[in-house]
N, C-alpha and C positions, 0 to 999 in steps of 0.2 A: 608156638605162640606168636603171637604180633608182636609188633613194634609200636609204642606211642609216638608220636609225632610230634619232632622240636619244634615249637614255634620262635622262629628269632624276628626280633621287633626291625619293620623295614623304614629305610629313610627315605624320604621325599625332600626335593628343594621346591618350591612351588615360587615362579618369581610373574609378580604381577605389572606389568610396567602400563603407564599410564603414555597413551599412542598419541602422538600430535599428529591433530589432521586439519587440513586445509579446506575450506568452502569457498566457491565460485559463482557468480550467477552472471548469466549471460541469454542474450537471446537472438533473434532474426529478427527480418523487416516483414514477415509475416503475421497477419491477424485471421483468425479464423471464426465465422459466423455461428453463433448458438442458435438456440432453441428457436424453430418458424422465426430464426433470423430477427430476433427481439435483443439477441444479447452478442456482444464481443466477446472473443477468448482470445489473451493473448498469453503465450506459451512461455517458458524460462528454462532453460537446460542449468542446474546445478553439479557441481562438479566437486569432487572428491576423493582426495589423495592424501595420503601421510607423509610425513617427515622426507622420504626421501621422493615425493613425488608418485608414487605407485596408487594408481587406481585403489581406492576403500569400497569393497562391496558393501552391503547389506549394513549399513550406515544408516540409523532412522532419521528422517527427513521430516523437520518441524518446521512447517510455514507460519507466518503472520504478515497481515497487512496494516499499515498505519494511513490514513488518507491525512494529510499534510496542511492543507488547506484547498482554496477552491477560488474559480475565476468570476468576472462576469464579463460581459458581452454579445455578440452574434458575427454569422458568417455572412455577407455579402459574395455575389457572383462578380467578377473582375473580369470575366469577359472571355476565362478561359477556364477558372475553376472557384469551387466557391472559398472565401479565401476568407481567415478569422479577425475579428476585430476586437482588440480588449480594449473597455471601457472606464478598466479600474484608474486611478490617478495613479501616474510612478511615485506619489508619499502613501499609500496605502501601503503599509507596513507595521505589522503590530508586535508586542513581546506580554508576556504575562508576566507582571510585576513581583507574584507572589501573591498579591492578594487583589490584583486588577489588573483589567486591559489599559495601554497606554500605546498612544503612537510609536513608533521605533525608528528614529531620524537617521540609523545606521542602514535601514536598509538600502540593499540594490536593486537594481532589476525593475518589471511590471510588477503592477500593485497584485498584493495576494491575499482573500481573505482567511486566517488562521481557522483551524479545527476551535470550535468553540467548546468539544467537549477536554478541558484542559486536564482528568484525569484519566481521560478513556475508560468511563466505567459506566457508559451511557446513561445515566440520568442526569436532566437538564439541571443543573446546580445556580438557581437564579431566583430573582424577586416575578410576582406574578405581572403577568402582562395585562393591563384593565382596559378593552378598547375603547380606543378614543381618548383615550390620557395621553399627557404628554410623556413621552419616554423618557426614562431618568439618564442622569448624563453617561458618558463613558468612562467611567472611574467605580459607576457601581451598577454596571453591568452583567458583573459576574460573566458564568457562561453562557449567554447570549446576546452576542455581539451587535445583531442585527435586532435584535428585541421581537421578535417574530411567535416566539413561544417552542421552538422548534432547536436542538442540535445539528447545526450545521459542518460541515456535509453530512449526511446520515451514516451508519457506520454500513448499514444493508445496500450502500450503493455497488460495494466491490466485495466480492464472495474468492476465498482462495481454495485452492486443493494441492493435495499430491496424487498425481495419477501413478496407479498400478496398485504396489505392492506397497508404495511410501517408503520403498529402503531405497538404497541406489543400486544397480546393477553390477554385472562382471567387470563393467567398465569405470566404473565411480560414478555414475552417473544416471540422475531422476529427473522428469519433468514436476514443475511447478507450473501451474493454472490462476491466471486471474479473469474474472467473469464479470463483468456492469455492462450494466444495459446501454445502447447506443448512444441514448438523450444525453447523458452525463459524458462521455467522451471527448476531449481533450478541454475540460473543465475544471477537475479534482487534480492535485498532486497526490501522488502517492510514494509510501517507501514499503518496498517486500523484504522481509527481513527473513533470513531459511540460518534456521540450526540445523546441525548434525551430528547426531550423537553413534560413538563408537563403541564395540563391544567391550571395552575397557571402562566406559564411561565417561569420557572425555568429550568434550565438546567445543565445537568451534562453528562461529557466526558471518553470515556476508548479507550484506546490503544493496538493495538498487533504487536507485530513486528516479522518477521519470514526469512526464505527464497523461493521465490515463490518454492512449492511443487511438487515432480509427483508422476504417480503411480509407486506401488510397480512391478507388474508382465511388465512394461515396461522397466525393467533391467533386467528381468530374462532367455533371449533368446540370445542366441550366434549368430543366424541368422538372427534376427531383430534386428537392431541398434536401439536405441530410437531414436525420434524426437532432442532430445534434447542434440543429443552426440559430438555435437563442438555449444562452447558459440559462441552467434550473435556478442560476441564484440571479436572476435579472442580468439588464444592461446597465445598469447606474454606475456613478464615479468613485463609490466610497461603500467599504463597509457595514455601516453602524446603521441601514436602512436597505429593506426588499426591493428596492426598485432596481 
């Protein structure tokens, strides 16, 4: 006859540890031309490793873009390249009150016009614009600073990606892509924001902040204007008006 067979109940430790990992972003002095050369790409190496610094493969790689605010001005030729001229006042500086735009006497730096969509949820959040009226003051402006009818900067001006696979490789390591069109280049501020999620489920975030980039030899011709040689938002002093 046979034998029945003991079953004895077996034990597992199953230990889940939640992996600290580290994110990077960095780039070169490289810009590379898109599509029949309509569009800039300018490239981001992200970088990741864990707790003790060891390369994290297959890490998913979640980009976003914030555009910041935005310049005005134009390029003039100086004799040897065409060289940028900002137009905005150094007091052009704003903050959002909570429930309005007001000047911001702390800021530094060249004047800057803020992102006027102030929850990022693209729709213009503002009283109607009547042409030919006079525009209501700056206190009840709402989201539109310039009174134009328009969210300024558009959020369709800078496009991101992950090329490949969107994980990072052997090495920790994924390309990030940002893609606007030439006209708007060194006009828009922008911050790229990359998460990286671990197979544990952990998560960790890096930042860069810059001003959208061009090429170098697209300044260097007296005869060829750049794309990019009067900002989309006018040359005027201030703000609160499209000129």
């Amino acid at each position: 006859g046979g034998c029945d067979q003991v079953l004895r109940p077996a034990q597992a430790t199953l230990t889940v540890s939640a992996e600290a990992l580290s994110v990077s972003i960095a780039t070169n002095n490289e810009i590379k031309s898109g599509l029949n050369n309509l569009t800039y790409i300018k490239e981001y190496v992200v970088m990741v490793v864990d707790s003790a610094g060891l390369a994290k493969a297959d890490a998913q790689i979640v980009p976003s873009v914030d555009l910041l605010g935005y310049r005005k001005g134009f390029y003039f030729f100086n004799g040897r390249l065409w060289e940028q001229r900002l137009t905005l006042l150094d007091t052009e500086h704003y903050r959002w009150t909570g429930n309005a735009w007001a000047l911001d006497p702390s800021g530094q730096g060249f004047g800057i016009c803020p992102n006027e969509d102030i929850n990022r949820n693209g729709v213009r959040e503002a009283g109607l614009v009547v042409a030919g009226a006079t525009p209501p003051p700056l206190e009840s402006r709402q989201e539109d600073l310039n009174w134009n009818n328009d969210l300024d900067p558009r959020k369709s001006f800078v496009a991101v990606k992950v090329l490949g696979t969107g994980k990072t490789d052997a090495n920790g390591l994924a390309i990030v892509q940002l893609e606007y069109g030439e006209s708007v280049a060194s006009w828009i501020d922008f911050m790229l924001t990359v998460s990286a999620s671990g197979v544990s489920g952990t998560e960790a975030r890096a930042r860069y902040s810059d001003t959208l980039p061009v090429q170098a030899f697209d300044i260097t011709s007296e005869a060829i204007p750049p794309a990019f040689r009067i900002s989309p938002f006018g040359t005027g002093t201030v703000c609160t008006d499209t000129l």
